[in-house]
N, C-alpha and C positions, 0 to 999 in steps of 0.2 A: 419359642424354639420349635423348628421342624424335623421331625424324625426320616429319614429317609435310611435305604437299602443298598448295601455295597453288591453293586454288580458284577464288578470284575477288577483285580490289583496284579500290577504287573513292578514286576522290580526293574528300573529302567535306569541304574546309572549304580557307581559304589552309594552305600545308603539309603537311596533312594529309591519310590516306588511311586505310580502312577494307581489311585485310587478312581475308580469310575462311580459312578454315584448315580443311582435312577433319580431324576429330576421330578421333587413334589408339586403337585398341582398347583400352576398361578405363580410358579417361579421363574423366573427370563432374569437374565445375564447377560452382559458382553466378556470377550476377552480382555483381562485387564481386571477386570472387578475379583472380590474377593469375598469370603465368605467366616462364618467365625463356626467355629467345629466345637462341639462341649462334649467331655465323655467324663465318666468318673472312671479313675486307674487306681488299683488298691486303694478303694473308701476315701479318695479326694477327688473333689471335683477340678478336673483342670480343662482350658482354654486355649486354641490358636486361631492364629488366622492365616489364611492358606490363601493364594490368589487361584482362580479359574485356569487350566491349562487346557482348556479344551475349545475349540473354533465357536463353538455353540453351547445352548444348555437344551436341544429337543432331545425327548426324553431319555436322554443320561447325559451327563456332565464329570467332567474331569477336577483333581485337585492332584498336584507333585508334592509330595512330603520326601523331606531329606530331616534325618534322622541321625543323633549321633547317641550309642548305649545308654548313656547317661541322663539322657532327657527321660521325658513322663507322657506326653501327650502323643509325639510323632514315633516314639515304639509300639507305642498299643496301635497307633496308626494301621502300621509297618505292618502287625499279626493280625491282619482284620481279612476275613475272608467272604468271596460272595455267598450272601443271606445276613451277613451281620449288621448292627441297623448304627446309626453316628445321629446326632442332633445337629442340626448345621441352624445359623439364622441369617441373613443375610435377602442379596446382595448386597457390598458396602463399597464405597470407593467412586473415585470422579474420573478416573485414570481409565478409558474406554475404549476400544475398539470397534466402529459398531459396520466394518465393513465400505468403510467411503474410504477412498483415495490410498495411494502407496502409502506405504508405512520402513520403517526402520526402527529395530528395536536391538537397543544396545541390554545387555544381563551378563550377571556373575549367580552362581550359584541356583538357588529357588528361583530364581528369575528365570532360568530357563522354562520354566512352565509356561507360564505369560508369553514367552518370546514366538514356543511354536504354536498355542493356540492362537495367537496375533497373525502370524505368519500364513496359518492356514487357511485363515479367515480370508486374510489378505488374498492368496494365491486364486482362493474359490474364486472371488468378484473380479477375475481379470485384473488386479491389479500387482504391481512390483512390490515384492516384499525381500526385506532383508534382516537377518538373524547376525547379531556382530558378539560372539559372547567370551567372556574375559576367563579363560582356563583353558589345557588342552583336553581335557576327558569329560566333556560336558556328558547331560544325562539324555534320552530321549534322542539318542545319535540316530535310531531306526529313523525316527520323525526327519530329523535335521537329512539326513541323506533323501527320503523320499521326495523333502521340499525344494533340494537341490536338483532332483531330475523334473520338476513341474516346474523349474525356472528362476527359482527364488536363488538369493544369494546367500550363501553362510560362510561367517569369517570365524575363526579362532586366533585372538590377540594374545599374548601374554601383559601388554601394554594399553591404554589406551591410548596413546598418543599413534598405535597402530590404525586407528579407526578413525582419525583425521581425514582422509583424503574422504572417506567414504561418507562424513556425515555432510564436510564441503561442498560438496557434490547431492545433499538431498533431495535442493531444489522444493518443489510442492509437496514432498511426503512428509507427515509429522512422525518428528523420533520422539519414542519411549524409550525410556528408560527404568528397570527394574534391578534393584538390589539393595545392598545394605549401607548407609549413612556414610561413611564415606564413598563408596564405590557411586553413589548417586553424586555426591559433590566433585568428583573430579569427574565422572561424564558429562556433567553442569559445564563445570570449567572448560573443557576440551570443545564440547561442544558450540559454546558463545564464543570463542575464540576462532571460530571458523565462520562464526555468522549463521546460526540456525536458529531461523523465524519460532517454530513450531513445533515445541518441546512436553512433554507430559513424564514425571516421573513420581511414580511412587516407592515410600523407600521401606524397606523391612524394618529400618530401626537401627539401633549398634551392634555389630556383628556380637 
């Protein structure tokens, strides 16, 4: 386990908050990758795993925690302020973004994280990036709006079958997809039914 320091937390959606993390020595990430967080909350030790929402990991790095009262790990998250310190271990994950070629990233929920660090990454390298994400009050709207005036495209579906035309249409860019066990198996679905070469999805698990 690596101890690193909260730099800066910003609440970025209902629940939700954008924790910035100064990056320990000898750590490098891509967007996409994820990390495992250990803290002890009330005298137990508990455990998540967060994906990277930030374009890079030069020195600070992002993680999106959505939080509901009732949990353990993503409240104390939630109350964490800069100087306070988190165990992270990591990077883990195959699911990468490392800057080559357009991208499309389909996300429900925590995926938003992933979506606009992907996206941003994307944007920097000159290349087409596009944000398709499945609710109308996504988190990180500052983000989604700034990516929209640098060119990028952002959709809000209530459907997936709204995001048809658009994965149709990929062409050479590889879609990602980010979210929870189902929500990963019907972007699977929609997606091969449209013919898309070039798929990557990691999933959260069962909602």
């Amino acid at each position: 386990m690596t101890q690193t320091t909260v730099t800066a937390i910003e609440e970025v959606g209902t629940r939700t908050v954008a924790l910035e993390l100064e990056t320990p020595e000898g750590f490098d990430a891509d967007p996409g990758q994820f990390v495992l967080v250990r803290a002890t909350v009330d005298g137990v030790e508990e455990t998540g795993y967060y994906t990277l929402s930030s374009p890079d990991t030069e020195e600070t790095m992002e993680i999106t925690v959505e939080y509901v009262p009732e949990g353990t790990l993503a409240p104390w998250l939630a109350e964490r302020e800069p100087g306070d310190t988190v165990e992270i271990e990591g990077p883990f994950g195959d699911v990468q973004y490392t800057g080559d070629g357009d991208a499309i990233v389909v996300a429900e929920g925590p995926g938003i994280g992933p979506a606009v660090g992907i996206a941003e990454r994307a944007t920097r390298a000159d290349h087409d990036a596009t944000v398709v994400f499945w609710g109308e009050e996504p988190p990180h709207r500052d983000r989604l709006d700034a990516l929209e005036s640098a060119g990028a495209t952002v959709l809000l579906v209530s459907s997936l079958d709204e995001a048809a035309d658009t994965l149709a249409a990929a062409g050479d860019a590889t879609v990602y997809v980010f979210g929870f066990e189902s929500f990963v198996r019907d972007a699977k679905t929609v997606a091969d039914a449209v013919g898309v070469d070039d798929l990557q999805a990691e999933s959260f698990g069962p909602r």
